[in-house]
Backbone as CSV, one residue per row, in Angstrom:
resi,resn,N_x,N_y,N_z,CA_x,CA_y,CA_z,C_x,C_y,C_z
1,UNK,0.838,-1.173,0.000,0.000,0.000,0.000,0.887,1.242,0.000
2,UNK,0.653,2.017,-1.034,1.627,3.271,-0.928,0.683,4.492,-0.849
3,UNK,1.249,5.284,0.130,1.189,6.542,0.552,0.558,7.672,-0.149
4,UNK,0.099,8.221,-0.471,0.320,9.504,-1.397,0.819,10.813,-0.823
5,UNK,1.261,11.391,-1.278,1.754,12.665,-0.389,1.029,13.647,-1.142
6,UNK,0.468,14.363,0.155,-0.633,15.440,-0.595,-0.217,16.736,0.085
7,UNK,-0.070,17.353,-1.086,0.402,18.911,-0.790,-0.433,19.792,-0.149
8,UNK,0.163,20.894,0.336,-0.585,21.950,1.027,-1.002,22.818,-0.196
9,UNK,-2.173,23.377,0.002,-2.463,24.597,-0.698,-1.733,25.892,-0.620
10,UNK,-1.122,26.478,-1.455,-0.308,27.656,-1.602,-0.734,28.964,-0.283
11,UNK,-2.362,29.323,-0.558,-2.901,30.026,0.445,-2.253,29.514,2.102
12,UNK,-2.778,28.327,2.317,-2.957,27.900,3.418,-1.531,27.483,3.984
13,UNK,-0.854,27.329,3.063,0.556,27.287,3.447,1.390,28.634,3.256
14,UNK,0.757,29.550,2.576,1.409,30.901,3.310,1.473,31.326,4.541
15,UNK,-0.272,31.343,4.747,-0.813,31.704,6.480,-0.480,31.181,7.664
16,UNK,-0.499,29.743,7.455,0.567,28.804,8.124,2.129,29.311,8.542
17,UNK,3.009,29.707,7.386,4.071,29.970,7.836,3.956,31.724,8.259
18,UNK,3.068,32.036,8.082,3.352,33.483,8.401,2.777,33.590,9.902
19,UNK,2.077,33.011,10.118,1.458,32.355,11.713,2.882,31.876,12.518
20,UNK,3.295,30.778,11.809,3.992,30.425,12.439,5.008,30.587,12.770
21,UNK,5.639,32.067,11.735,6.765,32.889,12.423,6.540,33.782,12.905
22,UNK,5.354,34.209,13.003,4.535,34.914,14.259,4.743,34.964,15.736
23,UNK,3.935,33.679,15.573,4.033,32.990,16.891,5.572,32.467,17.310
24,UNK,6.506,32.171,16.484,8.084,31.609,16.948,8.512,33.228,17.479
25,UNK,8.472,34.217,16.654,8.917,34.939,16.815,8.334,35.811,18.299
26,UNK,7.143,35.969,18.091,6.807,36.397,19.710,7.406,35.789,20.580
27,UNK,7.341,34.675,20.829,7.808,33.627,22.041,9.055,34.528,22.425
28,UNK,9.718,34.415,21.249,11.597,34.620,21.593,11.328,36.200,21.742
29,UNK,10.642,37.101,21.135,10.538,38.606,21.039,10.564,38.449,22.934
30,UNK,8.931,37.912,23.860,9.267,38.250,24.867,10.252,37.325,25.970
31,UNK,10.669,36.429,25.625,12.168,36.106,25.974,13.114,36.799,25.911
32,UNK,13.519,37.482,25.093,14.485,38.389,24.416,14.200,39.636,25.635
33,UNK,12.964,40.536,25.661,12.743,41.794,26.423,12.592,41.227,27.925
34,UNK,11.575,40.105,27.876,11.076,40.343,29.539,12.445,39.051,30.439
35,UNK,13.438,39.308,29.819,13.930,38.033,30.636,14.568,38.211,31.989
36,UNK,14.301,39.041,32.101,14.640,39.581,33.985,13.581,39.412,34.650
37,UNK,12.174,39.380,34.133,10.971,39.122,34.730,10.510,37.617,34.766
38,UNK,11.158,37.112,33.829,10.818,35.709,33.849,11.822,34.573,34.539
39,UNK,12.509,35.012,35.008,13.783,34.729,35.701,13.989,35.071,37.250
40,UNK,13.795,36.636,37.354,14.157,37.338,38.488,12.693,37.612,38.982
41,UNK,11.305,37.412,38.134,9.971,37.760,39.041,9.273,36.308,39.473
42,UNK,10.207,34.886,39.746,9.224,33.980,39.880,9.561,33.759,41.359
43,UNK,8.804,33.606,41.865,8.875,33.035,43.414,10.367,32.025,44.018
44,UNK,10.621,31.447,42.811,11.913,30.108,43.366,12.533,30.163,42.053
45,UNK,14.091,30.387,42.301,14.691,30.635,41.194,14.652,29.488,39.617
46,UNK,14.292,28.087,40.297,14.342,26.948,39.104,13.151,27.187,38.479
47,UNK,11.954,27.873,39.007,10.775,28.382,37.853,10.714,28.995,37.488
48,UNK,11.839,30.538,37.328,12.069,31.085,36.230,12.876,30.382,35.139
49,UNK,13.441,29.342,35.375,14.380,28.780,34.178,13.495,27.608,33.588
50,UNK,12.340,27.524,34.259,11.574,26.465,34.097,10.768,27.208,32.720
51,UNK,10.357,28.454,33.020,9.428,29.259,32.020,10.248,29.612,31.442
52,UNK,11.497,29.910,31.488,12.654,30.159,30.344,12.569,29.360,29.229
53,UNK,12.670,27.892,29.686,12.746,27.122,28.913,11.770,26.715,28.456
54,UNK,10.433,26.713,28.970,9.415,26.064,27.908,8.756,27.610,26.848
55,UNK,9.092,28.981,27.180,8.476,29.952,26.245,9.906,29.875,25.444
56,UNK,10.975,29.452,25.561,12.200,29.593,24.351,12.067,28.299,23.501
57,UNK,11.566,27.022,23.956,11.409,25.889,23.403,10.116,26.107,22.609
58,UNK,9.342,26.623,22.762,7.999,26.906,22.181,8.066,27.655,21.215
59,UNK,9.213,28.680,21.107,9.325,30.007,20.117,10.091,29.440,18.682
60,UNK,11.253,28.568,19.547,11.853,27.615,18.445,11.271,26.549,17.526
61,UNK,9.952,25.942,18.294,9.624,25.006,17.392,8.451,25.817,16.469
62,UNK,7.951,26.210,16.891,6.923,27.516,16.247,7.811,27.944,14.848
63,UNK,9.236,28.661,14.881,10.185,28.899,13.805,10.245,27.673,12.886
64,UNK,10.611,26.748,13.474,10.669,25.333,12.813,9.250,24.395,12.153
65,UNK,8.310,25.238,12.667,7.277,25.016,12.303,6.786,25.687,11.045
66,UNK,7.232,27.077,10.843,7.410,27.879,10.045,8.358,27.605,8.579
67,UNK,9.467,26.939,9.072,10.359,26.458,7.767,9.534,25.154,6.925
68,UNK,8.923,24.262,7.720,8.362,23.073,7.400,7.291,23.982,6.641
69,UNK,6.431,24.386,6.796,5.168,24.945,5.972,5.852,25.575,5.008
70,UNK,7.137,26.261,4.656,8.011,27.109,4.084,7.921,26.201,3.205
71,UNK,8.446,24.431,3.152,8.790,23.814,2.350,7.573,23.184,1.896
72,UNK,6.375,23.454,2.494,5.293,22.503,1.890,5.036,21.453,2.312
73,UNK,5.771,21.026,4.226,5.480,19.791,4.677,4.272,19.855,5.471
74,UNK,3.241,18.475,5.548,1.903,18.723,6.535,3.050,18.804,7.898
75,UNK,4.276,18.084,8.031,4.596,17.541,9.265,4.861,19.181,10.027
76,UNK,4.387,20.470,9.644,4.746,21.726,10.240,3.826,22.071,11.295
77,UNK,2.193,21.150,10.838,1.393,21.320,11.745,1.455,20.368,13.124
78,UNK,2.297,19.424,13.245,2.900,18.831,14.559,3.346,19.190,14.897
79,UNK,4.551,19.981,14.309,5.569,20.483,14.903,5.052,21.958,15.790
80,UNK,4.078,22.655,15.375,3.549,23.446,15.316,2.418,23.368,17.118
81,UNK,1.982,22.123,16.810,0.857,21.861,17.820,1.949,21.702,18.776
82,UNK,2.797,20.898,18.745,4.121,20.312,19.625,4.480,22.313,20.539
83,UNK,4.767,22.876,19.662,5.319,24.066,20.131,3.935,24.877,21.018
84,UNK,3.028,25.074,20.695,2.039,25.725,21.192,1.431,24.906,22.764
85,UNK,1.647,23.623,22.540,1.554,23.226,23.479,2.295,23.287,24.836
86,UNK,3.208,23.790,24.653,4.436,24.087,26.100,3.851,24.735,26.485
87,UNK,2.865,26.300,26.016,2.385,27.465,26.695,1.507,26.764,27.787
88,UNK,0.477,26.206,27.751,-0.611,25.618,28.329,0.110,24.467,29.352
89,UNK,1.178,23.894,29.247,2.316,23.137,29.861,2.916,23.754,31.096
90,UNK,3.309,25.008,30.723,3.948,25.958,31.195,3.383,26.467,32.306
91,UNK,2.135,27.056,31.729,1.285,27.729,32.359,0.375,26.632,33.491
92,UNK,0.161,25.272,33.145,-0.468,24.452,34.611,0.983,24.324,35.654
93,UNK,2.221,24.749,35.083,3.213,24.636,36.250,2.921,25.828,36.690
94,UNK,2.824,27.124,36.446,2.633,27.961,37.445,1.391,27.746,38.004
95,UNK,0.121,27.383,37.685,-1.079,27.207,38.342,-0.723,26.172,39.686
96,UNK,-0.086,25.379,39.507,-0.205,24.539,40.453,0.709,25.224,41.654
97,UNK,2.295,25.944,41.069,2.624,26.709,42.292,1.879,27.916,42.741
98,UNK,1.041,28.332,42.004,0.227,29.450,42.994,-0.472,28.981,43.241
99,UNK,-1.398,27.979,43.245,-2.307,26.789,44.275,-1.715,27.018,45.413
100,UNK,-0.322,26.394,45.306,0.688,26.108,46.744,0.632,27.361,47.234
101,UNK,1.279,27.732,46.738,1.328,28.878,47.741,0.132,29.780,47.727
102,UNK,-1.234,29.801,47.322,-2.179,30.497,48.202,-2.769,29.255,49.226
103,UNK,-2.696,28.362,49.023,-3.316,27.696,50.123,-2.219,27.508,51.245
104,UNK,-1.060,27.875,50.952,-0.062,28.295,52.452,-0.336,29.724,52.693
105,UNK,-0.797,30.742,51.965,-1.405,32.141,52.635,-2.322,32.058,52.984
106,UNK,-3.314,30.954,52.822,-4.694,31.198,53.668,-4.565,30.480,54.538
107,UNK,-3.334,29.950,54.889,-3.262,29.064,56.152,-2.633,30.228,57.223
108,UNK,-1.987,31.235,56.365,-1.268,32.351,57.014,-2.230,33.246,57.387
109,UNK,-2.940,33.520,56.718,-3.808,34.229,56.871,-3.580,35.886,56.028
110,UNK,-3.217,35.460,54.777,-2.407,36.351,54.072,-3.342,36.466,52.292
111,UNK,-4.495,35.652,51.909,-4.878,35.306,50.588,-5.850,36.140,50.474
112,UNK,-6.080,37.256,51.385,-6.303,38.217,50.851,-6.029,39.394,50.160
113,UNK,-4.938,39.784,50.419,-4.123,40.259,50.004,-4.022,40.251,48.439
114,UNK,-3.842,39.111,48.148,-3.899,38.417,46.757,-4.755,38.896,46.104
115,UNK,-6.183,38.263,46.557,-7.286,38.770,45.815,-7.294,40.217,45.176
116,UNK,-7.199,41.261,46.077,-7.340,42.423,45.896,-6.337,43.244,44.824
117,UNK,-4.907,42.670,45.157,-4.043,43.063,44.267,-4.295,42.685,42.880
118,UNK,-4.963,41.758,42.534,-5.565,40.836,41.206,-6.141,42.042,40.792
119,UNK,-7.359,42.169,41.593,-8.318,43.012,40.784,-8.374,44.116,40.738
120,UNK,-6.560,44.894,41.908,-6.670,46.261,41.424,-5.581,46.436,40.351
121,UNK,-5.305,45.493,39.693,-4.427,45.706,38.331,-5.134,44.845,37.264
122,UNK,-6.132,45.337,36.650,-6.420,44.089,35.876,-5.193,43.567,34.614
123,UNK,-4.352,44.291,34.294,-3.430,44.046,33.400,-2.770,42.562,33.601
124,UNK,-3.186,42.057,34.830,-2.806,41.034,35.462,-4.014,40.001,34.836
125,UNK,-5.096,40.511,34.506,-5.888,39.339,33.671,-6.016,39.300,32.164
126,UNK,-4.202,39.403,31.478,-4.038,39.191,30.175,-3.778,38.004,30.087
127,UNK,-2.887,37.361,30.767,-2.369,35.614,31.023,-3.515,35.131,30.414
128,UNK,-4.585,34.952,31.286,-5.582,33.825,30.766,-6.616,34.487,29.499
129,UNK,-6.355,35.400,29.070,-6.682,35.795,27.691,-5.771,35.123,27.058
130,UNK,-4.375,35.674,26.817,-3.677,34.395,26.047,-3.732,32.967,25.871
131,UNK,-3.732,32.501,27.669,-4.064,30.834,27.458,-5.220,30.583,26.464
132,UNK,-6.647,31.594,26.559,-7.646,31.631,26.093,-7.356,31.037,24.473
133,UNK,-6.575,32.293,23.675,-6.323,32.543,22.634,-5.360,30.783,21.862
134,UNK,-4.413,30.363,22.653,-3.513,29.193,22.159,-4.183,28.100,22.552
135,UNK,-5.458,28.354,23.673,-6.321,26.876,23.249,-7.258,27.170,22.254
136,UNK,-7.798,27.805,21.275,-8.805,28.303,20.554,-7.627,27.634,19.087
137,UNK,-6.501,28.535,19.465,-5.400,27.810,17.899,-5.438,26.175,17.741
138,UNK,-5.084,25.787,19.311,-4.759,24.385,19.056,-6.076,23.501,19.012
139,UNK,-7.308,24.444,19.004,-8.570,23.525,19.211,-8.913,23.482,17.508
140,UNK,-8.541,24.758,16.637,-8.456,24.414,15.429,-7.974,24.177,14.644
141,UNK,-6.279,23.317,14.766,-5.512,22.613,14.178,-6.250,21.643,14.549
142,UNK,-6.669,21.293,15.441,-6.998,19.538,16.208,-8.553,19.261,15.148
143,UNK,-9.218,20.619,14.912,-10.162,20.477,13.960,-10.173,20.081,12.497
144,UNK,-9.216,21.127,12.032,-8.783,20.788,10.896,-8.052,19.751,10.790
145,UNK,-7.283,18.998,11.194,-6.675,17.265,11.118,-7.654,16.510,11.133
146,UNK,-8.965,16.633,11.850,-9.937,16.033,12.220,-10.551,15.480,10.582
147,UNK,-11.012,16.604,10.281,-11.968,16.687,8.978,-10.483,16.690,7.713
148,UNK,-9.391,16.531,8.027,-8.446,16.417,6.379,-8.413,14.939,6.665
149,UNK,-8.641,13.956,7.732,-8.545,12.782,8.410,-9.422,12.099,7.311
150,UNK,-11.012,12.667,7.852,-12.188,11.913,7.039,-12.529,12.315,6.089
151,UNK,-11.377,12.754,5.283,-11.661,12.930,3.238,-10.887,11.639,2.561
C-alpha cells in the first residue's frame, strides 16, 4: 500500500508559515525583552528557568514550524501543535505553584491580600486571555486534522 503525499495549498501554506513565524517569533521577542521578569519575578529561582525554557522551546519550534510549511510539509502542523503546546504546559506549572502557595497564605492568613491586588491591576488578567487565545489555535488545528482525516 503506498502513501500519497498530498500537498498543502499555496494560500494555506502561506498563512501557516506566516502564523507560524509569528508565533516563533513572539515567544523569543518576549524572551528576548522580559527576561529579567521571567527569571528574576518567579517566586523560586528553578521556575524562572523552568518558564525560560518552555516559552524559548515553544518560540523555536513555532520557527521550525514555520520552515516546514516554508517547504510545503503537513509535518509543520505537529511540529507546530508540539510548540504551542508548552504554553498551556507551562502555564499548569505555574497554576499549580500558585495553588501552593495560596493555600499556604490562607493558612497564614495572608490570601487576601492576593485577591485584591488581582483586581486592582487588571493588566494582570491578560495571562488567561492568552491561554484563552492558544487553546482556541490548538482547538483548530486539532479540527482541521480532524476533517483532512475523514476525506
Amino acid at each position: 500500500m503506498k502513501l500519497e503525499k498530498r500537498e498543502m495549498d499555496k494560500p494555506e501554506r502561506i498563512g501557516m508559515t506566516l502564523l507560524s513565524a509569528l508565533l516563533g517569533g513572539g515567544a523569543l521577542a518576549f524572551v528576548w525583552i522580559g527576561f529579567d521578569s521571567l527569571i528574576g519575578g518567579a517566586p523560586f529561582p528553578w521556575l524562572g528557568w523552568v518558564r525560560f525554557g518552555f516559552v524559548s522551546l515553544a518560540g523555536f519550534l513555532c520557527f521550525a514550524a514555520a520552515v516546514l510549511y516554508l517547504l510545503g510539509r503537513r509535518s509543520g502542523k505537529d511540529v507546530l501543535k508540539g510548540g504551542l503546546s508548552l504554553i498551556p504546559a507551562m502555564l499548569a506549572v505555574n497554576l499549580i505553584v500558585l495553588a501552593v502557595r495560596n493555600v499556604l497564605k490562607l493558612f497564614r492568613g495572608d490570601a487576601f491580600e492576593w485577591i485584591e491586588r488581582l483586581f486592582s491591576h487588571p493588566a494582570k488578567l491578560i495571562g488567561p486571555a492568552a491561554v484563552l487565545i492558544v487553546l482556541v489555535i490548538l482547538g483548530l488545528l486539532k479540527e482541521g486534522e480532524s476533517k483532512t482525516d475523514s476525506h
